[in-house]
C-alpha positions as protocol buffer text, in pm:
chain_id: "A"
residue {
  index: 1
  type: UNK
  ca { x: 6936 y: 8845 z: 8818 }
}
residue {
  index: 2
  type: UNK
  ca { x: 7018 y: 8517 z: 8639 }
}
residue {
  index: 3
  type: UNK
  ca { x: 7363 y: 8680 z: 8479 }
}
residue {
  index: 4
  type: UNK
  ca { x: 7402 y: 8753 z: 8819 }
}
residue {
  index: 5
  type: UNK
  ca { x: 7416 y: 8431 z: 8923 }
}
residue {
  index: 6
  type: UNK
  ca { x: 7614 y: 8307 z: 8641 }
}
residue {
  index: 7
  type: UNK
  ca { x: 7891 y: 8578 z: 8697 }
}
residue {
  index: 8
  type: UNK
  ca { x: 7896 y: 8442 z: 9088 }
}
residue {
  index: 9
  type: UNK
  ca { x: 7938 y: 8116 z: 9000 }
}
residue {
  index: 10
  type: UNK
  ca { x: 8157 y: 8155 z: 8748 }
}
residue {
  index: 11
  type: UNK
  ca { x: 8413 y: 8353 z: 9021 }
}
residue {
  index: 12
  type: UNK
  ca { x: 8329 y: 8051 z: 9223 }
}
residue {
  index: 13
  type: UNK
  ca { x: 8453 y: 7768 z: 9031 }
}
residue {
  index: 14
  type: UNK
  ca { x: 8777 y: 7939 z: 8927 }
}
residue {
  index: 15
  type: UNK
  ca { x: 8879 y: 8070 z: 9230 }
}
residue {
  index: 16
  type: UNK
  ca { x: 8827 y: 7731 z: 9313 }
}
residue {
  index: 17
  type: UNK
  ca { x: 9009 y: 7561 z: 9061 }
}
residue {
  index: 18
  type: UNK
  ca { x: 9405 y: 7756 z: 9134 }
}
residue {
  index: 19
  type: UNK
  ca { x: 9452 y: 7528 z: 9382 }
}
residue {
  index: 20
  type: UNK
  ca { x: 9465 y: 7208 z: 9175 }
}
residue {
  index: 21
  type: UNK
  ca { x: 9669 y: 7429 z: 8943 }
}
residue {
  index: 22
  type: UNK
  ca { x: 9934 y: 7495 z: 9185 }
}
residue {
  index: 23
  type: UNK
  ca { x: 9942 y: 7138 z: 9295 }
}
residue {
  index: 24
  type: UNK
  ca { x: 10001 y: 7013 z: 8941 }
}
residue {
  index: 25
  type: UNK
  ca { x: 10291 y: 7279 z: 8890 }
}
residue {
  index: 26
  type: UNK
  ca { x: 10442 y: 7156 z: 9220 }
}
residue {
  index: 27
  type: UNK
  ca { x: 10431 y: 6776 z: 9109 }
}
residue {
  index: 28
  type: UNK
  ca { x: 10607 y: 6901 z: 8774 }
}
residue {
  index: 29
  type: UNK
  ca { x: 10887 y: 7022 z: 8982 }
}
residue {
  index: 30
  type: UNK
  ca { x: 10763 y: 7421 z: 8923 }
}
residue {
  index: 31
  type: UNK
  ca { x: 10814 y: 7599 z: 9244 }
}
residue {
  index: 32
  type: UNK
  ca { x: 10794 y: 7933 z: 9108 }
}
residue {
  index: 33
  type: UNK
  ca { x: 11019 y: 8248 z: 9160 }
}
residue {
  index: 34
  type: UNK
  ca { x: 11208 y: 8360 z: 9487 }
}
residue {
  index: 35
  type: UNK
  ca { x: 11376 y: 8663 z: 9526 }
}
residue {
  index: 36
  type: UNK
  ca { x: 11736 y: 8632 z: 9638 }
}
residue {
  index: 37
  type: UNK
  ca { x: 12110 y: 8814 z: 9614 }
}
residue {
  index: 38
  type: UNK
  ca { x: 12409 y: 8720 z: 9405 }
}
residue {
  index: 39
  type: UNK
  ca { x: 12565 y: 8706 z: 9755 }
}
residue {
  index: 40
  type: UNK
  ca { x: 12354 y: 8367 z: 9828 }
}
residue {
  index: 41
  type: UNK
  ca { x: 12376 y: 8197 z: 9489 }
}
residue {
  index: 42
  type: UNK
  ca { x: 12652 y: 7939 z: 9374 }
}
residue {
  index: 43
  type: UNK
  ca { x: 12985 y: 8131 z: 9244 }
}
residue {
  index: 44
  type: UNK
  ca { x: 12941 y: 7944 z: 8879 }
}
residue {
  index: 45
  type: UNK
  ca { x: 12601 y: 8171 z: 8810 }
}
residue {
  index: 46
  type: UNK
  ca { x: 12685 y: 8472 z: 9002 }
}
residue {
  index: 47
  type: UNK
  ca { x: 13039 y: 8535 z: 8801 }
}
residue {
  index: 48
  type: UNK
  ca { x: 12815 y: 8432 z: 8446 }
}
residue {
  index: 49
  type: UNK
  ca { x: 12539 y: 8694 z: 8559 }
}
residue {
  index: 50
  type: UNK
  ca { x: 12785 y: 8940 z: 8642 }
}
residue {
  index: 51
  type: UNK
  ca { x: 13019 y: 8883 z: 8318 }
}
residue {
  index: 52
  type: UNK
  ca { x: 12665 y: 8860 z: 8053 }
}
residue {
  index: 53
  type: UNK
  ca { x: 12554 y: 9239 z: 8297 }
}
residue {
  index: 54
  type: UNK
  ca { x: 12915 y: 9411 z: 8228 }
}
residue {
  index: 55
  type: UNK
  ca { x: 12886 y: 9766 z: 8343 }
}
residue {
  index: 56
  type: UNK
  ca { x: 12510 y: 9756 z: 8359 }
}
residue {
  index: 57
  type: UNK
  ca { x: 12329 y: 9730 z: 8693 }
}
residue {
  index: 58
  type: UNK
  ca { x: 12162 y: 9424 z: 8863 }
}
residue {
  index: 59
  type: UNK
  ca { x: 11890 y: 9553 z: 9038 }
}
residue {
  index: 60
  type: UNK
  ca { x: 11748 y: 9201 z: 9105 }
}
residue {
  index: 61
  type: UNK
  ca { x: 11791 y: 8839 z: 9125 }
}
residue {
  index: 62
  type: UNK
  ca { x: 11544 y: 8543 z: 9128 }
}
residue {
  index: 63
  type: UNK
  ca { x: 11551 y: 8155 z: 9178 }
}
residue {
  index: 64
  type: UNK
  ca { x: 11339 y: 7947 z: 9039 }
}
residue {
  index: 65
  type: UNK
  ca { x: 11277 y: 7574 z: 9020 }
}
residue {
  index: 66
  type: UNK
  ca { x: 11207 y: 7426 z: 8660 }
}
residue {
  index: 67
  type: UNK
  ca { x: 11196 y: 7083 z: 8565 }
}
residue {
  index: 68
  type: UNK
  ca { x: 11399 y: 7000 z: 8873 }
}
residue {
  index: 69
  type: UNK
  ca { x: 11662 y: 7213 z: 8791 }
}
residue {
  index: 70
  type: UNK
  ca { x: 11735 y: 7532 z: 8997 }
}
residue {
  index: 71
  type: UNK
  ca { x: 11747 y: 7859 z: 8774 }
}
residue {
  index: 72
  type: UNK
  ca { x: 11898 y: 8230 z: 8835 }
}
residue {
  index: 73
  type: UNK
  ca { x: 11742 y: 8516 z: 8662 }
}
residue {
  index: 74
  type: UNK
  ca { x: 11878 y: 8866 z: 8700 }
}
residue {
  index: 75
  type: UNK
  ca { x: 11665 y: 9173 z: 8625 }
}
residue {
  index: 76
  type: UNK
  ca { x: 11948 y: 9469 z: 8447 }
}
residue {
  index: 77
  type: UNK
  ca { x: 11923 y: 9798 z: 8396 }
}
residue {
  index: 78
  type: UNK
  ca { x: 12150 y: 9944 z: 8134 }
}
residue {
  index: 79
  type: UNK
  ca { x: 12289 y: 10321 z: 8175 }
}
residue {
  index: 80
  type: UNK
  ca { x: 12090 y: 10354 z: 7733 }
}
residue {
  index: 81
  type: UNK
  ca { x: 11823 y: 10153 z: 7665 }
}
residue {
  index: 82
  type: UNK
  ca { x: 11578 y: 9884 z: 7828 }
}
residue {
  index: 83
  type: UNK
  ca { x: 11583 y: 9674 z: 8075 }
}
residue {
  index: 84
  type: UNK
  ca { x: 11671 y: 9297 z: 8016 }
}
residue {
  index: 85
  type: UNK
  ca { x: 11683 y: 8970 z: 8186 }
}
residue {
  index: 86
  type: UNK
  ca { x: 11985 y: 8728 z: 8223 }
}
residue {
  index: 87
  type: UNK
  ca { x: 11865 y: 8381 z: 8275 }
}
residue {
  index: 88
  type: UNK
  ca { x: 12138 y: 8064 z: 8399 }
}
residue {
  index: 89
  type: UNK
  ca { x: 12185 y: 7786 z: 8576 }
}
residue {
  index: 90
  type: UNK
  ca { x: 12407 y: 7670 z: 8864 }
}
residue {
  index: 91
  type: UNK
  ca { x: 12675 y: 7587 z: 8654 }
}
residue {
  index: 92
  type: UNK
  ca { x: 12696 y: 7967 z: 8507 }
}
residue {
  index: 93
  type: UNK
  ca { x: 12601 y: 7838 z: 8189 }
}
residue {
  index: 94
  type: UNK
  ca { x: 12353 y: 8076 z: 7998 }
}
residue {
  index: 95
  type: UNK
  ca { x: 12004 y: 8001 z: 7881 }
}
residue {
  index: 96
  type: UNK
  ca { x: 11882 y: 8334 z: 7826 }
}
residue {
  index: 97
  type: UNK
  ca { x: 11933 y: 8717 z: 7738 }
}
residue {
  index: 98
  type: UNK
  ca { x: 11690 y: 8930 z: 7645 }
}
residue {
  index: 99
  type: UNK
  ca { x: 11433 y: 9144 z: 7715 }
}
residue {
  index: 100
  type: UNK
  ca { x: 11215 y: 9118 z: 8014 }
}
residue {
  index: 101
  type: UNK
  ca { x: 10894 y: 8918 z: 7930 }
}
């Protein structure tokens, strides 16, 4: 019974606590991930995402808010192999290519 009450409490307080971790991502300037189109993002990162894909496939695209700077991240799926991300930011230029953490 007393493990119990430990294991309730325990859900308690951290179900509790996201909250005040959201909050302290937002004041950081951390908005998280959106899912958008290359249709709706500035031309500078859409041609950059496009160019670092080639003739592999986009099958998504994110935006995300980091350190007060607005990110695109495109999900790729090549015709051989796996699937990576392309990661850049509204000027096109590239911070990332790799595989999808």
């Amino acid at each position: 019974m007393r493990i119990h009450k430990v294991l309730i409490t325990s859900i308690a307080l951290a179900t509790s606590a996201a909250p005040a971790v959201i909050a302290q991502a937002d004041e950081k300037g951390e908005t998280g991930e959106k899912e958008t189109s290359l249709d709706k993002i500035p031309k500078a990162a859409r041609d950059a995402l496009v160019k670092e894909a080639g003739k592999d496939k986009i099958t998504k695209v994110k935006e995300e808010k980091k350190d007060g700077k607005t990110l695109y991240e495109a999900y790729v799926t090549p015709a051989k192999g796996n699937a990576y991300e392309i990661e850049v930011d509204g000027s096109g230029k590239l911070l990332h290519k790799g595989h999808a953490d």
